[in-house]
Structures are given as C-alpha cells and as structure tokens.
Wavefront OBJ file of the C-alpha trace (Angstrom):
o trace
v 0.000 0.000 0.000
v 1.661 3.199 -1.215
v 1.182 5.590 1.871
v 3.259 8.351 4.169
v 2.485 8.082 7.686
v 3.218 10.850 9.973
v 3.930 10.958 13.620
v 5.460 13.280 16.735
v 3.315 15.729 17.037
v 1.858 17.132 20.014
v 1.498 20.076 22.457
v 4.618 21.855 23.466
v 5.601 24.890 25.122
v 7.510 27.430 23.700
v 10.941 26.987 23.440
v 10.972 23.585 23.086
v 10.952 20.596 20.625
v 9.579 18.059 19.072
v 10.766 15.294 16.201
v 8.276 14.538 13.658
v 8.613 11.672 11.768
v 7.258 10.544 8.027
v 7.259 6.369 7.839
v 6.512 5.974 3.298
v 5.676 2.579 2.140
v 4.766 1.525 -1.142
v 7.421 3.501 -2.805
v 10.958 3.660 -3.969
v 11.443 5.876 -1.052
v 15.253 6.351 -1.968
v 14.268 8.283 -5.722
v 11.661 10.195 -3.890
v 12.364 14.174 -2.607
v 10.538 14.755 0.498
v 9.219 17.851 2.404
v 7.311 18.646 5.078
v 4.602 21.720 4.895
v 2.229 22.606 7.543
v -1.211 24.437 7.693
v -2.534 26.521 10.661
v -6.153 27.585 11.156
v -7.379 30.196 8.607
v -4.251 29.996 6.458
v -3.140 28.334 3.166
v -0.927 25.194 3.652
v 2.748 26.348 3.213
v 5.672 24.852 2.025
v 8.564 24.717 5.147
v 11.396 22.312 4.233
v 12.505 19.790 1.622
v 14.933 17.246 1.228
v 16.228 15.687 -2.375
v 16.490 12.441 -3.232
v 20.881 13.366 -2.411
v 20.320 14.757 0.522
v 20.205 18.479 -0.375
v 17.846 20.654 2.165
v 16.176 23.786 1.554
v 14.364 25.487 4.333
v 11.652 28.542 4.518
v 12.832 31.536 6.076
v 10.618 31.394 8.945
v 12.072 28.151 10.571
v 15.954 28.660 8.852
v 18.289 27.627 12.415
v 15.313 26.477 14.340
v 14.219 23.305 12.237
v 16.227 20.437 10.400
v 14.979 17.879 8.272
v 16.597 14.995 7.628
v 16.058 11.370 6.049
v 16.912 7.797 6.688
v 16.753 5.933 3.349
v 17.051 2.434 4.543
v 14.192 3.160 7.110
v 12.165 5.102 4.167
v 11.783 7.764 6.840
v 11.735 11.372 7.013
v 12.246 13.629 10.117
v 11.882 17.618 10.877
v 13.530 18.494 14.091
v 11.927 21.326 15.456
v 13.866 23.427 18.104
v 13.195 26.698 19.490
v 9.207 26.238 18.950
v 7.034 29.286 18.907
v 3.116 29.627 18.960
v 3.114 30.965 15.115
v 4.804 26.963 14.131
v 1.208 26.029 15.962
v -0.287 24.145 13.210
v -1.047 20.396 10.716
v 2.266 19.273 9.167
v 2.287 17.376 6.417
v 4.496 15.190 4.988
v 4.939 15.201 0.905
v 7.054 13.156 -1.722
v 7.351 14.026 -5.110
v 9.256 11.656 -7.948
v 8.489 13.365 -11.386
v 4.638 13.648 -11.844
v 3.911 11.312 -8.722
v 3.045 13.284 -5.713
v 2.048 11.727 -2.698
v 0.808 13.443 0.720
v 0.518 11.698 4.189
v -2.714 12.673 6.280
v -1.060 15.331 8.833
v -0.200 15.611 12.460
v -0.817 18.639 14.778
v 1.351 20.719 16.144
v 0.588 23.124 18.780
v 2.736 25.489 20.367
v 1.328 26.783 24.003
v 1.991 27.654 27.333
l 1 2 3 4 5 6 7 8 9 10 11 12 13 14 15 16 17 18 19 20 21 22 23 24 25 26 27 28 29 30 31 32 33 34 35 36 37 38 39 40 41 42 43 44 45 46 47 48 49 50 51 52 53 54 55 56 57 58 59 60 61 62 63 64 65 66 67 68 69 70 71 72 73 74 75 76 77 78 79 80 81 82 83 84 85 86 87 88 89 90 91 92 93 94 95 96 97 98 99 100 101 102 103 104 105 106 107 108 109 110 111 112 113 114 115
C-alpha cells in the first residue's frame, strides 16, 4: 500500500521541541524528494522544508536555524527536528514526496505550540 504516515506531534511549550517523523511505504522511497509543509487555522498550507532524493535541504525563512529535516533511506523515513518552537509553528504538518509527476501526501499531524 503506497502511503506516508506521519507521527510526533503534540502540544509543546515554547521553546521547546519536538521530532516529527514521516514512515513511506509503497514507494521507492530512496528516488523520492521529500518535504514537510504545515497548515494553521485560517491559512493556506505552506511549504517549510525539503529534502532531495541526495540529501540536499532547503528550508523557509521562517524556521531557517530552528528546524532540520533529515532522512533515513534504509528506514524510508523522514524527520523535521523542530527546536526553538514558537506559537506561530502552531499548526497540521504534512508530509509530501514528489518523484516526477507522482506526488504523494501523508494525512497530517498537529502541532501546537502553548503555554
């Protein structure tokens, strides 16, 4: 069953961290480039990391030195550390792979930032 699976999220307070982690099955998870993006209440989902297929990260300026995503290849698993959390990262990330025209999107986990 092709399918991303997304876990670690959870309440927080600020300042602190959390791991979130992307399990993919069903695909030739190595070939793949993978991102996480996240949507908050009222607001269009935005794009906040990505990962290629040779390791090569990109981040979005909001979460540059605070986050770090990652990938483990032979556990066809992605991760965004999150440090430094602050109540405007409250929100659902999601986890995405892209291989040419496939695109594939895993069903979210929350996120919420709060003292």
């Amino acid at each position: 069953q092709v399918q991303l699976v997304e876990s670690g999220g959870g309440l927080v307070q600020p300042g602190g961290s959390l791991r979130l982690s992307c399990a993919a099955s069903g695909i030739a998870f190595t070939f793949y480039a993978m991102g996480w993006y996240r949507q908050a209440p009222g607001k269009e989902r935005e794009w906040v990391a990505h990962i290629t297929s040779g390791g090569t990260t990109t981040y979005t300026d909001s979460v540059k030195g605070r986050f770090t995503i990652s990938r483990d290849n032979a556990k066809n698993t992605v991760y965004l550390q999150m440090n430094s959390l602050k109540p405007e990262d409250t929100a659902v990330y999601y986890c995405n792979g892209k291989l040419s025209r496939d695109e594939l999107w895993g069903q979210g986990t929350q996120v919420t930032v709060s003292s």
